[in-house]
C-alpha positions in Angstrom: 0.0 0.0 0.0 1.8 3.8 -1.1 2.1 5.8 2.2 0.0 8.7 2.6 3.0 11.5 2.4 2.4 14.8 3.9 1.5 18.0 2.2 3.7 20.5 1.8 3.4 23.4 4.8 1.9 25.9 1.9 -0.7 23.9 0.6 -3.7 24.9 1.3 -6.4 22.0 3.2 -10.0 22.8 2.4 -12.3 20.3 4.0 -15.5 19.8 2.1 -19.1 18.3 3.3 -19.6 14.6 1.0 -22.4 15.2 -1.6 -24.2 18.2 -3.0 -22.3 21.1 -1.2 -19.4 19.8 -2.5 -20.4 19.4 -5.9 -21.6 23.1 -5.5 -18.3 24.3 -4.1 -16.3 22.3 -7.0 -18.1 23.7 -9.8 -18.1 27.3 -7.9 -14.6 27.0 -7.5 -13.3 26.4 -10.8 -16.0 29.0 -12.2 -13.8 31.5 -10.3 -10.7 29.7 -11.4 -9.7 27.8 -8.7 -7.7 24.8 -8.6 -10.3 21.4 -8.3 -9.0 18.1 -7.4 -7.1 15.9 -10.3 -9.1 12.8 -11.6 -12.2 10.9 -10.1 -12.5 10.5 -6.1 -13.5 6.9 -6.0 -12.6 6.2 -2.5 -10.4 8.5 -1.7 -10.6 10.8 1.1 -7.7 13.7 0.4 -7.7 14.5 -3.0 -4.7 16.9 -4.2 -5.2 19.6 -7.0 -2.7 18.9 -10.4 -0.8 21.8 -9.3 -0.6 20.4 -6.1 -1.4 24.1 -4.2 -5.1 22.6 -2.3 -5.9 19.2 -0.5 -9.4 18.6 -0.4 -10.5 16.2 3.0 -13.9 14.2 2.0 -15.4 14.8 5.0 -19.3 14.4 6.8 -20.6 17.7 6.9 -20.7 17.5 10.6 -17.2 17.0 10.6 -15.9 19.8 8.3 -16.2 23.0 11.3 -13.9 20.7 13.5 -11.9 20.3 11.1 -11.0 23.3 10.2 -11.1 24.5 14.0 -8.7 22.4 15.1 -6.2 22.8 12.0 -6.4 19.6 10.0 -8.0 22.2 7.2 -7.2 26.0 6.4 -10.4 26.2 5.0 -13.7 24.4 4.8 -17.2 24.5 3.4 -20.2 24.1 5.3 -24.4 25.0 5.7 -24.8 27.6 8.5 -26.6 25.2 10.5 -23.9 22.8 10.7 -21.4 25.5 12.3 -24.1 27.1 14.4 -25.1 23.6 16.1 -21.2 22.5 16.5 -20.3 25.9 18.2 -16.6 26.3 16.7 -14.9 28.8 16.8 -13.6 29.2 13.0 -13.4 32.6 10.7 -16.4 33.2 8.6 -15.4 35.7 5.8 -17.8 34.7 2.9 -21.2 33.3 2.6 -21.8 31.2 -0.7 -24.5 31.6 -3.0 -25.9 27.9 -2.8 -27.5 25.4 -0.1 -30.5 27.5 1.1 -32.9 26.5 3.0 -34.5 26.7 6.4 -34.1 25.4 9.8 -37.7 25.7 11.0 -39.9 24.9 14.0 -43.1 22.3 12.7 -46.0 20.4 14.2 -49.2 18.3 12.6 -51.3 19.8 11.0 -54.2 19.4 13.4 -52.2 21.2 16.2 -53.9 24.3 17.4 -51.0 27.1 16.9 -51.4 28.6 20.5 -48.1 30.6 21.5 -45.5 28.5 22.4 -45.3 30.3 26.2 -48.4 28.8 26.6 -46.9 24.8 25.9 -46.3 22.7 28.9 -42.6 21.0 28.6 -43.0 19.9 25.0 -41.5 17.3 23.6 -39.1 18.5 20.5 -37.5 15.8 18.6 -34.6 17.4 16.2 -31.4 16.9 14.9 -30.0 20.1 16.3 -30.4 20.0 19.6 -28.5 23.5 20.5 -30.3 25.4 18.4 -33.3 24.0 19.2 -32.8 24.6 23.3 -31.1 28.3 22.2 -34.9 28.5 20.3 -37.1 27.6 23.4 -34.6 28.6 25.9 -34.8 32.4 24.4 -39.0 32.4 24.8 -39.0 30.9 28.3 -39.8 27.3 26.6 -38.9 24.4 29.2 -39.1 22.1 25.8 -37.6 18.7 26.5 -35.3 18.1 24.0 -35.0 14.6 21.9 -31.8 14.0 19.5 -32.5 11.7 16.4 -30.2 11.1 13.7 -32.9 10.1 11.0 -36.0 11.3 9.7 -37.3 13.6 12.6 -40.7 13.5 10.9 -41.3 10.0 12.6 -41.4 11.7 16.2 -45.2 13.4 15.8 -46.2 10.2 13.9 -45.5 7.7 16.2 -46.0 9.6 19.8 -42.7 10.7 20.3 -42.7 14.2 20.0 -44.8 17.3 19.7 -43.1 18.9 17.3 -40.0 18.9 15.2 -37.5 21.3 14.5 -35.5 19.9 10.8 -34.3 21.7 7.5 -36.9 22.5 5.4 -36.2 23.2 1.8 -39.6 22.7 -0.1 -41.9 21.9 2.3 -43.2 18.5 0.4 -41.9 16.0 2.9 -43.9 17.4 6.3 -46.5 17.8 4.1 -46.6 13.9 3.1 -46.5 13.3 6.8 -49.4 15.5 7.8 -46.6 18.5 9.1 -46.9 22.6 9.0 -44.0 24.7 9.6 -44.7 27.0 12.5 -41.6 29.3 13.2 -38.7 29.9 11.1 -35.7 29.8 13.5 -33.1 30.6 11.1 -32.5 30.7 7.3 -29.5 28.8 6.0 -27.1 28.6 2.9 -23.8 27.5 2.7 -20.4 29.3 4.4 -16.7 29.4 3.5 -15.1 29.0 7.3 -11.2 29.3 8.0 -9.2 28.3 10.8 -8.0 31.4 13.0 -4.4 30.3 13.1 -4.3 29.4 9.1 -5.9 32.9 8.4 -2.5 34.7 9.9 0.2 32.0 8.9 -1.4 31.4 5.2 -2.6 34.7 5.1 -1.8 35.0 1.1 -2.8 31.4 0.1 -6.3 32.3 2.0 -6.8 35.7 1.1 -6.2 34.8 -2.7 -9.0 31.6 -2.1 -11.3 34.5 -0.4 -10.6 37.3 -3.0 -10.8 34.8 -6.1 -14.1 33.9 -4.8 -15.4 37.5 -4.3 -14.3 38.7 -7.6 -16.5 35.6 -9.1 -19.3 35.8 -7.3 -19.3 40.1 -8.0 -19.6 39.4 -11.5 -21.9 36.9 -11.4 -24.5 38.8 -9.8 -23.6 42.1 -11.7 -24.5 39.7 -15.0 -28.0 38.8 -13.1 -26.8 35.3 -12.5 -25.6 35.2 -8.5 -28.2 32.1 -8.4 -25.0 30.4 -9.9 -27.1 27.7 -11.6 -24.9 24.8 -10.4 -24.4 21.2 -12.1 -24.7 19.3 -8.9 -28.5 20.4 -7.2 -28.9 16.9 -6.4 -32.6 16.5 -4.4 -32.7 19.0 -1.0 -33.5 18.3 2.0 -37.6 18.2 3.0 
């Protein structure tokens, strides 16, 4: 088996979320010139650029904000949500014109919508637990609080839960389980983040990813097309 060697100290380590945000980030970065990664990914985790200047770490999205706070990437892409719920502490110095969506508060349908200081220690089943306690917490809610990792539609359905709080893109998939958002707690899209050490020791290496990216996305949306109609929209989330 070839030994993985290490990078040189100038290259540049962007970690990047598996799936649709990084198809979105590829084709945004070589739009504004970039270097992408040489040949298919198959199975491989770090993939190097053919000028060998960026490392690009495969990584679960909930991964890619520790990542980059604890060094093992400069840079990283990731949805607002993610780096809100993990709490790290990371640079935030451009938001990216793809992933929107919602993270929003939702109950059945047949749930009277009374204020929510008026609910008795609901049951909230989510996969964001600190946002969702930072929600309730900040409208004197004493919500209990249930962490699931798949669909947190089921909770209502099967007597879990009251209510839900999830990513909501289109709305189709509470409806087909008899859901209605209720509260929007916070609107999402995707986020370029940087390590705080990286930022001061790669400062030109960063700044040039940062400025490159900037000057791209100024154009596009001075031509009317800051949408960025990328390849990869893949099917959102529910």
């Amino acid at each position: 088996m070839t030994p993985v060697t290490a990078p040189d100290p100038s290259t540049l380590m962007l970690a990047l979320p598996k799936g649709r945000l990084a198809d979105q980030t590829l084709a945004l970065f070589g739009a504004a010139g970039l270097p992408l990664p040489e040949g298919n990914a198959g199975r491989k985790l770090i993939l190097a650029s053919s000028d060998g200047a960026m490392r690009y770490i495969m990584a679960k999205p909930g991964d890619v904000p520790t990542f980059v706070e604890y060094g093992a990437a400069d840079l990283g892409v990731c949805g607002l949500d993610t780096l809100r719920e993990s709490r790290r502490h990371v640079y935030e110095p451009l938001l990216l014109p793809f992933g929107y969506c919602r993270l929003s508060l939702a109950a059945p349908a047949n749930r009277p919508d009374t204020p929510l200081r008026y609910a008795s220690q609901p049951r909230v089943v989510t996969k964001y637990p600190n946002l969702t306690a930072d929600f309730f917490r900040a409208r004197g809610v004493n919500a209990e609080i249930i962490t699931l990792h798949g669909s947190v539609e089921l909770g209502p359905l099967v007597g879990l839960a009251d209510l839900i709080v999830d990513l909501v893109e289109t709305g189709n998939t509470l409806r087909a389980n008899g859901l209605v958002e209720t509260r929007t707690i916070m609107e999402i899209q995707a986020v370029l983040i940087v390590n705080r050490a990286a930022y001061h020791l790669k400062r030109s290496a960063v700044e040039s990813v940062i400025e490159s990216l900037r000057q791209h996305l100024a154009k596009a949306q001075h031509s009317g097309q800051a949408g960025l109609h990328l390849a990869a929209a893949g099917a959102g989330a529910g």
